[in-house]
N, C-alpha and C positions, 0 to 999 in steps of 0.2 A: 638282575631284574630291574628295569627301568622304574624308580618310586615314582605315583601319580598321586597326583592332589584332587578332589571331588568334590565339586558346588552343587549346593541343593537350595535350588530358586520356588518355594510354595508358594502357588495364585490360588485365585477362588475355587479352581476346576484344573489345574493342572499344576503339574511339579517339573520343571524346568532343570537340569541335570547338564552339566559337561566335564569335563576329565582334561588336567592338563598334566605334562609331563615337568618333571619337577626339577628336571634337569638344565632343560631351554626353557620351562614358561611357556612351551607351546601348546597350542590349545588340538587334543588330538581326538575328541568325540564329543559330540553335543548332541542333545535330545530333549525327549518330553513325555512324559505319563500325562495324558490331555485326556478330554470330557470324563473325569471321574464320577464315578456314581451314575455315569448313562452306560447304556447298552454297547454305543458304540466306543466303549471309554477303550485305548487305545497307548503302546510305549510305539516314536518314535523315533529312529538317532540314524548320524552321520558322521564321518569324520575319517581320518587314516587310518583307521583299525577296522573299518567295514568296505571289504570288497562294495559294495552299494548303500545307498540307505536302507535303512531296514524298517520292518512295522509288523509290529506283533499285538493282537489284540490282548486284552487283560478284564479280568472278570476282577472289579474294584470298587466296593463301596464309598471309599473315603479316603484319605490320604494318609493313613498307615498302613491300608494294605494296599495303596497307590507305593509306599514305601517299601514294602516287602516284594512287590515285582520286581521295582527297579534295582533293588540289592539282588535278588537272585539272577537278573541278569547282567549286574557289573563282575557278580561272582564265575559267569560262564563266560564274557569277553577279555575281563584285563586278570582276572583271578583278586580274591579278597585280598592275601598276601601284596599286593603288591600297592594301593591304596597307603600312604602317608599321611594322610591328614584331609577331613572335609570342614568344608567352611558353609555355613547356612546364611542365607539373607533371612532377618527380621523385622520387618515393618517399623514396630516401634518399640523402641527399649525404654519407655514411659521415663517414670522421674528420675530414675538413679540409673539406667546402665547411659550411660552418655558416649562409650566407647566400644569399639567390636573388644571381643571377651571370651577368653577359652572358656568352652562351657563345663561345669560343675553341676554340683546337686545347688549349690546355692545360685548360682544363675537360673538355675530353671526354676529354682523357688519363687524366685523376684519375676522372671516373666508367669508366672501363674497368677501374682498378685498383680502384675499389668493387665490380667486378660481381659477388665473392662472395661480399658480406654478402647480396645483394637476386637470387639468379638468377630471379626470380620477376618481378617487374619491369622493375628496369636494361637487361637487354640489349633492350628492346622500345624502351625510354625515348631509350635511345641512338639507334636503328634512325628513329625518327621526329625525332630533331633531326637528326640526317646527310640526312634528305630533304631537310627544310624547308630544312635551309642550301645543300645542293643548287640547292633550286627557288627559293631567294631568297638569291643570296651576297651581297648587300649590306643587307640589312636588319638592323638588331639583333635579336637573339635573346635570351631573358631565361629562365635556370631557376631555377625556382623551388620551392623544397625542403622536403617535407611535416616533415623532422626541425628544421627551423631551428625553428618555435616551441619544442622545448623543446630548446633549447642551453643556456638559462642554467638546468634545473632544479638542486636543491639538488643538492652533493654526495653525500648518503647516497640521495637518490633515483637517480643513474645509477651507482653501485656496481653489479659483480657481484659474488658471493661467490667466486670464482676467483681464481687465483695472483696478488699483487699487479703481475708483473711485467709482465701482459697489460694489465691497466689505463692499468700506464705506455705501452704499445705504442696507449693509444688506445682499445681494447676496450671497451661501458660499455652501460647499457641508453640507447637514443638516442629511442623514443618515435615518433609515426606520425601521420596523420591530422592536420599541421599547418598546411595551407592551411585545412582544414574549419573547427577551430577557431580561427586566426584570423578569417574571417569571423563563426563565431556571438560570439563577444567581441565586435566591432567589432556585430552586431547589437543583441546582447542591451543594450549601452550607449544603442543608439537606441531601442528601445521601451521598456524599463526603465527607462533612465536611469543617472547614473555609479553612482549609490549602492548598485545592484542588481552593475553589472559591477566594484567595488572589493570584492562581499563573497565568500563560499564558495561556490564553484560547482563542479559537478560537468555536464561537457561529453562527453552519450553520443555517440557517434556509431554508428549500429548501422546495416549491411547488410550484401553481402558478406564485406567485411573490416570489423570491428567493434572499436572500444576507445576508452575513457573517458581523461578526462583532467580533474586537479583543479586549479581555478584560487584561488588566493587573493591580494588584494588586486591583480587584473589579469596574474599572475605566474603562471605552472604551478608545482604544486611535486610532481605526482603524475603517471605515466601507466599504463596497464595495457600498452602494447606495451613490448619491451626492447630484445635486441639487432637483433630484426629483427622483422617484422610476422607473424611466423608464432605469438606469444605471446600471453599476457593469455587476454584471453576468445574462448570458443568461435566459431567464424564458418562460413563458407558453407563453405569444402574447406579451412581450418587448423584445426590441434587446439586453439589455444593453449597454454595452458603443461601441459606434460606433465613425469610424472619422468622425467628425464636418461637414467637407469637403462632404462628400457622401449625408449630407442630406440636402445642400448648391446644391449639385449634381442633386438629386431630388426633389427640389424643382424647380429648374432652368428647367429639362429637362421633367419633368410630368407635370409642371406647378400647383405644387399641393401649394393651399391656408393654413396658420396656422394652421386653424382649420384641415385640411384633412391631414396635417402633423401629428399632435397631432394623428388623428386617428391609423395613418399607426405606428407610433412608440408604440401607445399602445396596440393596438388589432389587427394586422396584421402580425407583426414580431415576432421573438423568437421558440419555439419549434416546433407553427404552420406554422411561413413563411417557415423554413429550410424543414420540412417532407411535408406539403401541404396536409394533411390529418387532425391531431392533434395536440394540445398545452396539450394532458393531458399524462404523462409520461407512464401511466398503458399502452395505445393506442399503444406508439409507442415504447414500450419492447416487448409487443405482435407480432409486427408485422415488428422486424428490421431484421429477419431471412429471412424475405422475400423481403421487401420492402428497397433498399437503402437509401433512403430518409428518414424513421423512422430512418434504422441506423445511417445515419449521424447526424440526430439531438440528441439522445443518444449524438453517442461519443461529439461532441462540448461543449453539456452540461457538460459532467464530467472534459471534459477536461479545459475549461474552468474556472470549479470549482476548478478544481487541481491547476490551475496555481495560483488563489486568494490565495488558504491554502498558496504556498511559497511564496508569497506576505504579506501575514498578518504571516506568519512565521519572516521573514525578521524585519515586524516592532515591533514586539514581544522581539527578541532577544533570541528567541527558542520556542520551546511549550510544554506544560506539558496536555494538557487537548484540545478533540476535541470534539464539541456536535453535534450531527447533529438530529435535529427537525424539523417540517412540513410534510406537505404531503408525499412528496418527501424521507425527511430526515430520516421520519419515518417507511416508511412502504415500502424503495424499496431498497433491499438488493443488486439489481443487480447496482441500481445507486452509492452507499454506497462503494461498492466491485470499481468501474469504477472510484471513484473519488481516492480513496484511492491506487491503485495501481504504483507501481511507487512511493512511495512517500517513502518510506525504508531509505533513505536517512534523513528523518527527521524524525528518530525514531516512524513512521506510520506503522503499521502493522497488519492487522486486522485477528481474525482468524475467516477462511473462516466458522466454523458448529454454530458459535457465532452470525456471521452476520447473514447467512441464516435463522437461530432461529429470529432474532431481539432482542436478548437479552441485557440486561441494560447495560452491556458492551462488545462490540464486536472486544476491540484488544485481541492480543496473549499476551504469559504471558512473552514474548522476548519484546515485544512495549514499547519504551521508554517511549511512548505518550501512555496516558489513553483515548480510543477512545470509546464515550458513545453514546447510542441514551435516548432522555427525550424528551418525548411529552409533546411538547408546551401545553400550558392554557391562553389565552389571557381574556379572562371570569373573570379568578378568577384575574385578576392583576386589569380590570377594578370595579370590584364587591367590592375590597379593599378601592378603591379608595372613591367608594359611601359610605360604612360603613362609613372609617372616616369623612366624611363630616356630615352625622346623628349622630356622636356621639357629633356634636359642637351645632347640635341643641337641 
């Protein structure tokens, strides 16, 4: 029997799933339990083990019984038995996990006491490895932590300006989207080469959740997220960085509680507070011809984003290299074209039949700055992570 490794990727509303073979590393089924907790909540998957893609609806309140579907159907395609190890993505592994970490009772203890840096995440995160070990208590389990790539950033980069004595408590900007970038590093070194992944990069990652990160000499020394993902740049329902003041403002004049804070900053503001229609980028390019409010939230997002690139330009010391990956980074040339424009000044110059293509690189042959698009793989960074833990058993 073929042993398979299994990533368990939890979003706001969906849980993200693929299966690689542990033999080659091949990646041989990928899926998704999507709109959870809606009517039309929904497992969908593809890969060499499905004559076609498949879709099956699923009656799911929340993402443990988004978890109980998805196990009952790996148990009817690849069989339980044959499952070796899963590896989970976790947002943030707050002050003490700084490394991915086979999961224990003492691990899950320590993310229970993280769950109020990340309520947005964490308790989902949690809810789907108590299944999994559940449904499989003898197999290793492996988390693996979106903050551990910038653990080692520079001191003056995870500085807050707040009481020093919070600091000492641990407190500090921690940084996001570190599987993502992981991977595009380990990419950009295989089509590039070392000499491209040793110089100044600048690593967008833009969808939903959105923010850059500056790499120099293979090393982050820059991120736009801080103490939690709710910062940096504008995204699909977070504000990013807002003054302090205004939600000191709102909480005083709505009279809104913690909790209903926490709501309003994570699923109420950003692409969808600005346009009042959507938080999904496709939505509101479709529809900024007509609708000022889609346009406005476009231009804030690029512009926004423009202002981070000479931000993380600045702490670079120039740029040699621009990636932009995700949703967003990926697959939306008019975003790509909006960020980049204006930016001529920092040897940015994209050409325009290159972008519209989406092609592997989309500056002109004049661009000082090599500006690429690489579809992220957050699967295979987690999938690695489980191999080497089966090869110690």
């Amino acid at each position: 029997m073929t042993r398979l490794v299994l990533t368990v990727n939890g979003g706001s509303s969906s849980v993200k799933f693929a299966v690689f073979a542990a033999e080659n590393q091949r990646r041989i089924l990928t899926g998704q339990v999507e709109r959870i907790g809606e009517p039309a909540a929904r497992l969908v998957a593809k890969g060499d083990m499905l004559a076609a893609e498949e879709s099956r609806a699923l009656n799911v309140a929340n993402h443990r019984e988004a978890a109980a579907g998805l196990i009952r159907y790996l148990e009817e395609k690849v069989g339980a038995g044959a499952i070796a190890g899963v590896g989970h993505r976790v947002v943030h592994g707050g002050i003490h996990l700084t490394a991915n970490q086979i999961v224990d009772e003492a691990l899950i203890a320590e993310l229970r006491r993280t769950q109020p840096l990340d309520l947005a995440h964490l308790p989902r995160e949690i809810a789907l490895i108590e299944a999994f070990r559940k449904a499989f208590p003898s197999l290793p389990q492996v988390a693996c932590f979106d903050t551990a790539f910038h653990h080692d950033l520079p001191n003056v980069a995870k500085l807050l300006p707040i009481p020093r004595k919070y600091h000492d408590e641990g407190i500090r900007r921690f940084g996001f989207h570190g599987l993502s970038y992981t991977y595009l590093m380990k990419r950009l070194a295989e089509i590039a080469g070392p000499e491209a992944a040793n110089g100044r990069i600048i690593l967008a990652h833009l969808g939903s959740g959105a923010s850059m990160a500056a790499v120099r000499g293979g090393k982050p020394i820059e991120t736009t997220m801080a103490f939690t993902p709710t910062s940096g740049l504008v995204m699909g329902t977070r504000p990013g960085d807002l003054d302090p003041g205004l939600l000191v403002y709102m909480m005083r004049v709505q009279k809104m509680s913690p909790d209903q804070m926490d709501a309003f900053v994570s699923g109420k503001c950003g692409l969808l507070g600005v346009s009042e229609t959507s938080a999904d980028m496709r939505d509101l390019l479709a529809r900024r011809a007509t609708d000022p409010r889609a346009a406005d939230a476009v231009e804030l997002f690029c512009y926004q984003a423009k202002k981070f690139v000479g931000a993380l330009v600045a702490a670079l010391g120039g740029l040699d290299t621009l990636v932009f990956a995700g949703g967003i980074g990926e697959h939306s040339p008019e975003a790509r074209a909006g960020i980049c424009d204006g930016l001529d000044c920092l040897g940015i110059h994209l050409d325009p039949a290159r972008n519209a293509a989406g092609q592997e690189v989309i500056s002109s042959e004049s661009s000082r700055v090599t500006v690429r698009i690489i579809p992220t793989d957050e699967e295979v960074v987690i999938a690695e992570a489980v191999f080497a833990v089966l090869r110690r058993f």
